[in-house]
C-alpha positions as CSV (number, residue, x, y, z in Angstrom):
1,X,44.4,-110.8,-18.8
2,X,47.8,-110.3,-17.8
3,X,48.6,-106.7,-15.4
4,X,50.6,-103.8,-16.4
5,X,53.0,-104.8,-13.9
6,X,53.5,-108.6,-15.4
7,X,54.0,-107.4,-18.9
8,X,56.3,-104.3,-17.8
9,X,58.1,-105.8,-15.0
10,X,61.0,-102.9,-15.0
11,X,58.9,-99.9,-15.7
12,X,58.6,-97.8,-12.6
13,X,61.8,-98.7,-11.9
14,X,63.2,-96.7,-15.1
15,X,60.9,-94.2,-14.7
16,X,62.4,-93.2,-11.5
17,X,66.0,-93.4,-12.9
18,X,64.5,-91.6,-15.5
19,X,63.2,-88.8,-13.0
20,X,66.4,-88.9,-10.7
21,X,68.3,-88.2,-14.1
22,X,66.2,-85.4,-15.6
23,X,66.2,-83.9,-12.2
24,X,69.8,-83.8,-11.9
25,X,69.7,-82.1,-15.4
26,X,66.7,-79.4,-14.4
27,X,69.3,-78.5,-11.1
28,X,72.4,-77.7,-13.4
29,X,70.0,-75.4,-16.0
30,X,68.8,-73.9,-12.6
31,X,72.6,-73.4,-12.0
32,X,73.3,-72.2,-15.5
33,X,70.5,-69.9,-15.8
34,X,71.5,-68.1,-12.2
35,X,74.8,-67.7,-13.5
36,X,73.7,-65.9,-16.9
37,X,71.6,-64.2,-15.0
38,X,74.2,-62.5,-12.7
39,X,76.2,-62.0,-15.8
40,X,73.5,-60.0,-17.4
41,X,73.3,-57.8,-15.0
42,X,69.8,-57.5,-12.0
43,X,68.3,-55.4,-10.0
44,X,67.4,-56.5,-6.5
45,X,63.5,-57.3,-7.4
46,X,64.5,-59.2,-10.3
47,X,66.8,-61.1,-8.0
48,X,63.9,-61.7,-5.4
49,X,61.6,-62.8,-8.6
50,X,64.5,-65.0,-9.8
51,X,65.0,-66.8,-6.5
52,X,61.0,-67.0,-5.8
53,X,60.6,-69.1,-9.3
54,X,63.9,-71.0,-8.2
55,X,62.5,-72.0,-5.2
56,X,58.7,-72.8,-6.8
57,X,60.3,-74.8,-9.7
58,X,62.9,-77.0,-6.6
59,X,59.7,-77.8,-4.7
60,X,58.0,-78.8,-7.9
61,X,60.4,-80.9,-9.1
62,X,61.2,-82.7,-5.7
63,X,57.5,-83.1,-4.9
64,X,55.8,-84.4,-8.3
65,X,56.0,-88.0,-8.1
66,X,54.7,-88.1,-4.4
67,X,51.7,-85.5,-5.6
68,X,51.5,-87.8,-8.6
69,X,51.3,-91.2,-6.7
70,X,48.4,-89.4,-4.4
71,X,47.0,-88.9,-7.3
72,X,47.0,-91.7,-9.1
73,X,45.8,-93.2,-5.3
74,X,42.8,-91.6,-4.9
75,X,42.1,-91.7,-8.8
76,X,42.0,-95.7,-8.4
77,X,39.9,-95.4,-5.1
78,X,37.4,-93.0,-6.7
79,X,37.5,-95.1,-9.6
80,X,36.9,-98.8,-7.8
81,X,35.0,-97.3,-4.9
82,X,32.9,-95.1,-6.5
83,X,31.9,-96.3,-9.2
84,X,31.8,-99.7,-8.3
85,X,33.9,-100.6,-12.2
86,X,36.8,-103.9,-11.7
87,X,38.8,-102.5,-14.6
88,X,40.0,-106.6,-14.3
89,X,36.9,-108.4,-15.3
90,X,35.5,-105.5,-18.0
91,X,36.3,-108.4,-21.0
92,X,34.6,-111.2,-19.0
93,X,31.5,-109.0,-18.6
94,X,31.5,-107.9,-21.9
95,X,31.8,-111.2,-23.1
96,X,28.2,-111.9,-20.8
97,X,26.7,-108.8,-22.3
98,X,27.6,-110.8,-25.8
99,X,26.2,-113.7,-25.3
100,X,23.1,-112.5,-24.1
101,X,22.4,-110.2,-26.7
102,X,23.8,-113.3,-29.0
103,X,21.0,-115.7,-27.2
104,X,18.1,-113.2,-27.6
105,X,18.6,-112.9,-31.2
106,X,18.0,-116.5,-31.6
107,X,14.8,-116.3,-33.5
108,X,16.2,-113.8,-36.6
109,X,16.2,-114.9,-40.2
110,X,19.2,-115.3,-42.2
111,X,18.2,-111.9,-43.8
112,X,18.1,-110.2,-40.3
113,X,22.0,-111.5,-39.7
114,X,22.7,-110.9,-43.0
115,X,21.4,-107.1,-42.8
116,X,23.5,-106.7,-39.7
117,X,26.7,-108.0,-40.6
118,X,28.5,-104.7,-39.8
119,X,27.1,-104.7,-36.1
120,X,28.2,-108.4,-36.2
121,X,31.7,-107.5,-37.6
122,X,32.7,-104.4,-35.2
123,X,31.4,-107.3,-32.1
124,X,33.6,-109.8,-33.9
125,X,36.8,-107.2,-33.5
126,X,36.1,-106.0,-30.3
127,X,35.7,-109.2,-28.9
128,X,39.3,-110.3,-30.8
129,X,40.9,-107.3,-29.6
């Protein structure tokens, strides 16, 4: 089964373009909306509340894809680790789960099969799939 990484070779790579762009857009709205805002007219605790949210949504938006690749790290560690699950070889065990529930079913009549053909249908697709 080919990776992520094989079929999408490019991906991360435009995501971060992709980031570095929308990031570059979020600073000039943050630039924008300070300017309308002195326009408007503030008080000096809406100017301290202004500059607070500034400052939360800065640190949010410089620090999200280094909180998100911890993330995604100790996802994938708790994940492999923990439970002890190769997300690689899921189709080659569930192809062993198939054949031996295929191979103990050896001894049914042709009514049996015939009765489960929906069972045998939705193992047909899955395997396909």
């Amino acid at each position: 089964m080919a990776s992520f990484e094989s079929i999408f070779p490019t991906f991360l790579q435009k995501c971060a373009e992709l980031h570095e762009l929308l990031r570059v857009v979020a600073f000039m709205l943050f630039i924008v909306g300070t300017i309308l805002f002195v326009q408007h007219g503030f008080r000096g605790k809406t100017l301290i509340l202004h500059l607070v949210r500034l400052f939360v949504l800065t640190a949010l938006l410089v620090m999200l894809p280094q909180w998100g690749n911890q993330v995604q790290q100790i996802l994938q560690t708790s994940i492999l680790d923990g439970l002890g699950v190769d997300p690689s070889h899921v189709q080659d065990q569930y192809n062993q789960l198939l054949a031996v529930k295929r191979d103990a079913g050896a001894d049914r009549s042709w009514w049996d099969i015939l009765g489960d053909l929906s069972g045998f249908t939705v193992e047909t697709l899955i395997s396909g799939v």
